[in-house]
C-alpha positions in Angstrom: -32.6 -37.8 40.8 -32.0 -41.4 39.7 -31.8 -42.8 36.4 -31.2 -45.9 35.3 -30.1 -44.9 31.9 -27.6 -42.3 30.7 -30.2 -41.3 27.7 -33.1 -41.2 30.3 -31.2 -37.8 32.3 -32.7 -34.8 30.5 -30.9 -32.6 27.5 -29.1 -29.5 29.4 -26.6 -26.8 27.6 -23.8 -28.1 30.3 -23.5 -31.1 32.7 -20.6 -32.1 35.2 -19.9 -35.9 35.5 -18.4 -37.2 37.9 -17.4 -41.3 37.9 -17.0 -43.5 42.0 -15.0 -46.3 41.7 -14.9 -47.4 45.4 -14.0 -44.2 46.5 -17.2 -43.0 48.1 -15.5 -40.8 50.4 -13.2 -38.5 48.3 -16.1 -38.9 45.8 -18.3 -36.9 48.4 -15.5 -34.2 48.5 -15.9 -34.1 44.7 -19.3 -33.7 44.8 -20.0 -31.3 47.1 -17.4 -29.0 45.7 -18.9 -29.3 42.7 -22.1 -28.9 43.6 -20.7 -25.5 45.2 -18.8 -24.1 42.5 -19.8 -25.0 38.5 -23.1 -23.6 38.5 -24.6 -26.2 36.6 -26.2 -29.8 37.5 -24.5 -32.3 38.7 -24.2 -36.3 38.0 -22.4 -39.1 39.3 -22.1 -42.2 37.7 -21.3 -44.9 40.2 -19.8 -48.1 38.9 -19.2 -50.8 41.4 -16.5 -52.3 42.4 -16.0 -56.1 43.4 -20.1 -56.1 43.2 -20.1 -54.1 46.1 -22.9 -51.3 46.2 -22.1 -50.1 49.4 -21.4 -46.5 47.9 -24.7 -46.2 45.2 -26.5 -46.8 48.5 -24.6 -43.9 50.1 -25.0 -42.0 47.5 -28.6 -42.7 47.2 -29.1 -41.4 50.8 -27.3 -38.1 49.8 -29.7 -37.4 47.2 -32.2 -36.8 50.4 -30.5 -33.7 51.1 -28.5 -32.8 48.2 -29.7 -32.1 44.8 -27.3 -34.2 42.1 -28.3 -36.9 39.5 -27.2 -40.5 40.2 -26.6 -43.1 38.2 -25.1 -47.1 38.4 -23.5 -48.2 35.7 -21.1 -51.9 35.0 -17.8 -51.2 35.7 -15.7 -51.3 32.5 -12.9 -50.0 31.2 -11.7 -46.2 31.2 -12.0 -45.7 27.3 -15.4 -47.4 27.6 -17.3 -45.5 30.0 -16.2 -42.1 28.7 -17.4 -43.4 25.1 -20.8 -44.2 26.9 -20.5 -40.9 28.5 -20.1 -39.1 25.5 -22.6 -41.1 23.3 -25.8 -41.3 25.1 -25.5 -38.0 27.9 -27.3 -35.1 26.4 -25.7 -32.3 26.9 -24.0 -29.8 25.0 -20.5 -29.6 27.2 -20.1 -32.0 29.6 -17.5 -31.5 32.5 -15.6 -34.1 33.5 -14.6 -34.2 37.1 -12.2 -36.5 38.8 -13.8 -38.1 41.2 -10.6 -37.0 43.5 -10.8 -33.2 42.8 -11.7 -31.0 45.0 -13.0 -27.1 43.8 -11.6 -24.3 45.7 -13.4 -21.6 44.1 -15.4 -21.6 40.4 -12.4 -19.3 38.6 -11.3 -22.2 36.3 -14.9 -23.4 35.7 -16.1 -19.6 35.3 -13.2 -19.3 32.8 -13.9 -22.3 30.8 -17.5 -21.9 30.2 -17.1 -17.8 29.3 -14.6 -19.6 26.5 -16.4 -22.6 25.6 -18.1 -21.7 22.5 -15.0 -20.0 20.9 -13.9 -22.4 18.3 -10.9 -24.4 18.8 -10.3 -23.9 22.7 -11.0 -27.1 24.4 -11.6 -30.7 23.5 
């Protein structure tokens, strides 16, 4: 689905977020994998680069078939974005995913969200 605000995408217990900076392609990689293997929804923030939105409209086409949130944001800096992220997304663990990672198999997500609520195990 499209958004056009972080606080507009709907409260869920756990959220993976993945950010394209011009790299529509190993973005798609990304996506799809993750899609495949967290077991939970699914949103990428696209922030363009040089004005170009050449990739939200990619992305926008992939919604026709796959089932992800989308979202455009200003490019800014790293620090920036993740304090937006963090601020305004509700959700109550948010996974960030490079946008260059591909997922094998769900064993490292499985394993973080059995641990999750144990105090004192991740970030």
């Amino acid at each position: 689905m499209l958004y056009q605000s972080l606080s507009d995408i709907p409260q869920v217990r756990e959220r993976a977020v993945i950010i394209n900076v011009g790299t529509r392609f190993v973005t798609t990689l990304s996506l799809l994998s993750a899609l495949k293997r967290t077991g939970m929804p699914v949103l990428l923030i696209d922030c363009p680069f040089n004005n170009h939105t050449d990739d939200y409209d990619y992305f926008t086409e992939m919604l026709k078939v796959y089932d992800f949130d989308l979202i455009q944001l200003p490019l800014k800096h790293h620090g920036d974005t993740l304090d937006a992220i963090f601020l305004n997304l509700k959700a109550d663990y948010i996974l960030l995913i490079d946008s260059d990672l591909e997922l094998l198999d769900n064993n490292v997500v499985g394993l973080m969200c059995k641990f999750a609520d144990r105090k004192n195990i991740f970030g």
